[in-house]
Residue, then its C-alpha position, 0 to 999 in steps of 0.5 A: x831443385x825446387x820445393x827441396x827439403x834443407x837440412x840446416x847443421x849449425x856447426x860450433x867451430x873451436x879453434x877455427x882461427x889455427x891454420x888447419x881450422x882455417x884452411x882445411x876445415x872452414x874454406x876448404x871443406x865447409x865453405x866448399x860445401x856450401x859454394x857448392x850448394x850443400x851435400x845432396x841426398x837426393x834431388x830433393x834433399x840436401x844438407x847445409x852447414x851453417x858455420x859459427x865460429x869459436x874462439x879466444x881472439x875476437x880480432x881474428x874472429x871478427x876478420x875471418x867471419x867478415x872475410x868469409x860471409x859469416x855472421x856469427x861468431x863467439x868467444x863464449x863457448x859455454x853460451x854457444x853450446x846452449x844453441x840448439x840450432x848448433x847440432x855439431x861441436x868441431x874441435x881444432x884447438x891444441x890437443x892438450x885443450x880438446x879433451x875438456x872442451x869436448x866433454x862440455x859438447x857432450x855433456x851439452x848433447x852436441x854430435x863431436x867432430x875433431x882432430x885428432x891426436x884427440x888427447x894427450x893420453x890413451x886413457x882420456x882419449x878412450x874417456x871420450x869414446x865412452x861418454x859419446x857413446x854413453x850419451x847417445x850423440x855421433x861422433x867422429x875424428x879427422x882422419x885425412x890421409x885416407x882420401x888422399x888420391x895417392x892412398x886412395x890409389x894404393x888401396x884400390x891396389x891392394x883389395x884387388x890383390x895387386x900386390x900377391x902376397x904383402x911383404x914389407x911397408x916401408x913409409x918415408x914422411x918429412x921435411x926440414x922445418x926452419x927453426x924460425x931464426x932465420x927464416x920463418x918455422x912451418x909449424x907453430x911453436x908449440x909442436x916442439x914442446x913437450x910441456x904443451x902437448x907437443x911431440x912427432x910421435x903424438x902428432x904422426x902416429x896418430x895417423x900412421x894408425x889409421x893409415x895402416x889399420x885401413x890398408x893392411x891391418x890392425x897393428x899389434x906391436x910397436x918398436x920405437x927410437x925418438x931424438x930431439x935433434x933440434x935442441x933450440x927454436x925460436x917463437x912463432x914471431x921469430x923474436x925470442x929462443x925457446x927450449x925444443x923439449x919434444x921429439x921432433x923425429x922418430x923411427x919405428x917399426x910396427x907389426x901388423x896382425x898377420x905378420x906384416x912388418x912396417x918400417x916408418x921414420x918420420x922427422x922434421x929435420x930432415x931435407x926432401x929428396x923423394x917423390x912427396x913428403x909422404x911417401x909409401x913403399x910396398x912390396x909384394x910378390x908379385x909387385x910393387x908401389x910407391x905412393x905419395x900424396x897425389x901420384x902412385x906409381x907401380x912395378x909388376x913382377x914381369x917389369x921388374x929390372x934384373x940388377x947384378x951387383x957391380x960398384x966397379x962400373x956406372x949401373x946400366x939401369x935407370x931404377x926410375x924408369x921402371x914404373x908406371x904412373x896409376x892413372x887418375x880413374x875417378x875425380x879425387x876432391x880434398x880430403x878433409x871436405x870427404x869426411x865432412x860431407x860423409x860426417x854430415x850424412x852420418x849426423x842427418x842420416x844416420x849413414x854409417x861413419x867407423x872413424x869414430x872417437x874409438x879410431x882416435x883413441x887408438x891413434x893417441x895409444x900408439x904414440x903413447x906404446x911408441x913412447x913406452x918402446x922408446x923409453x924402454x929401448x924393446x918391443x911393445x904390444x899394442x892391445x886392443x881397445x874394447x869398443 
């Protein structure tokens, strides 16, 4: 590509030292981005991001930036947001922190960029959307699980009507995360202290949110049970016992516009036996689907097994047999580095990007309606925020 226009984005990135901020956001997405020369516009035009990384440890900061090929890197967030050439703010600390640090970006007139849940209450979450909104800058939230292939697969399923008509959701997602005596915990500590921002319900429903927002429609009532099955940890070092204060599994119910009742457990302590950590049933008139992550797999009404209810004998029906894998139709890249090349068009371009903090927003008010249910042991509606 000669005489190519290159549109360079400096990209503020807080809190890249975590492991998502690591691994899914600086190599899997921008670094990607980058190796693979840019996002192209057109033949003659493309996008680089230029990474500098934000952080509190100057230790790890040094050894990522030196790992990686980057050269800048700061502890001094206020400094670095006097850059003008960094046009981006990306936020991946923990969420009890996000809600300051992206009202400095904005006051700063940087485009926002972040994780989600994107605060700890629906009230400081829709304050984000409004000052963004108010000052004119671009604005979006991780919201990953959409462009994973097995979610991708069962949307194509459902806009082309595969389904007939929807009757029922049901979503598995979860694992046994280790309580870090013994063997190491998955997640960091934090995760299961409420004090710090930590809950399944503030972490999950967030993307239960826009999940089933994207696929079946906006939810509009919550009914949620919570426990803290685990009432004891230990620290990320595996050396001292820590109080678990945060529910670490939750079982709802949420009614969707139109009808439509989705049951969702999800839980970190629970033991896999599944096809994914994250597995979604629908069923349907005239068919149904099982997706995970990666794979999809279908049953059409006509293939459907007729079973007679007999405990007396061995069943005659192998109930795994009757599916069929949706093929792999289009090539399918990660998840993350998709919304940032479609974030990166939207800050250069102007090209339409809706998983705006407004999405966030909604996201953090269903954990905080799913909480309300929970406290309250009865159904709870979901309003709707006011873009």
């Amino acid at each position: 590509m000669t005489n190519a226009t290159t549109h360079r984005v400096g990209i503020l990135m807080n809190g890249v030292t975590g492991r998502m901020g690591t691994n899914q956001h600086l190599i899997r997405s921008l670094l990607a981005i980058r190796a693979q020369g840019g996002v192209r516009l057109s033949d003659s035009e493309v996008i680089m991001p230029e990474p500098v990384l934000v952080g509190r440890n100057p230790a790890k900061l040094a050894a990522l930036a030196e790992k990686h090929g980057l050269a800048k890197w700061t502890m001094d967030l206020d400094m670095a947001l006097k850059d003008p050439s960094c046009t981006v703010y990306f936020d991946a600390l923990s969420t009890g922190l996000r809600p300051e640090s992206v009202k400095k970006a904005i006051a700063a007139g940087k485009h926002i960029y972040c994780e989600k849940p994107t605060a700890l209450t629906t009230a400081d979450a829709y304050e984000l959307y409004t000052l963004a909104r108010k000052a004119g800058v671009r604005h979006g939230v991780v919201q990953d699980k959409l462009w994973l292939p097995g979610l991708l697969k069962l949307k194509m399923l459902v806009d082309t009507g595969f389904f007939g008509r929807l009757l029922s959701v049901r979503g598995e997602f979860g694992y046994w995360v280790f309580e870090g005596d013994h063997v190491p915990g998955q997640r960091p500590s934090w995760n299961f202290r409420r004090e710090d921002g930590g809950s399944i319900i503030a972490d999950m429903f967030s993307h239960w949110r826009y999940v089933l927002d994207d696929l079946f429609g906006p939810v509009k009532a919550v009914s949620c049970v919570a426990r803290t099955d685990i009432p004891r940890r230990w620290d990320d070092g595996g050396a001292r016992p820590y109080a678990c204060t945060a529910d670490d599994s939750a079982y709802a119910m949420f009614e969707l516009e139109g009808g439509l009742l989705v049951h969702f457990n999800s839980s970190w302590c629970v033991r896999v036996r599944r096809d994914d950590l994250l597995v979604l049933q629908v069923d349907g008139t005239k068919g149904s689907a099982v997706a995970g992550l990666r794979e999809c797999f279908v049953q059409p009404l006509a293939a459907t097994p007729r079973p007679v209810w007999n405990p007396d004998i061995e069943s005659p029906i192998n109930f795994w047999d009757g599916w069929t894998k949706v093929p792999n139709q289009r090539a399918y890249d990660n998840a993350f580095k998709v919304q940032w090349e479609l974030f990166l068009r939207h800050v250069v371009r102007g090209d339409p990007f809706p998983w705006n903090l407004l999405e966030g927003a909604k996201g953090v008010q269903l954990a905080e309606k799913g909480r309300e249910s929970w406290q309250e042991r009865r159904w709870v509606d979901v309003p709707e925020l006011k873009p």
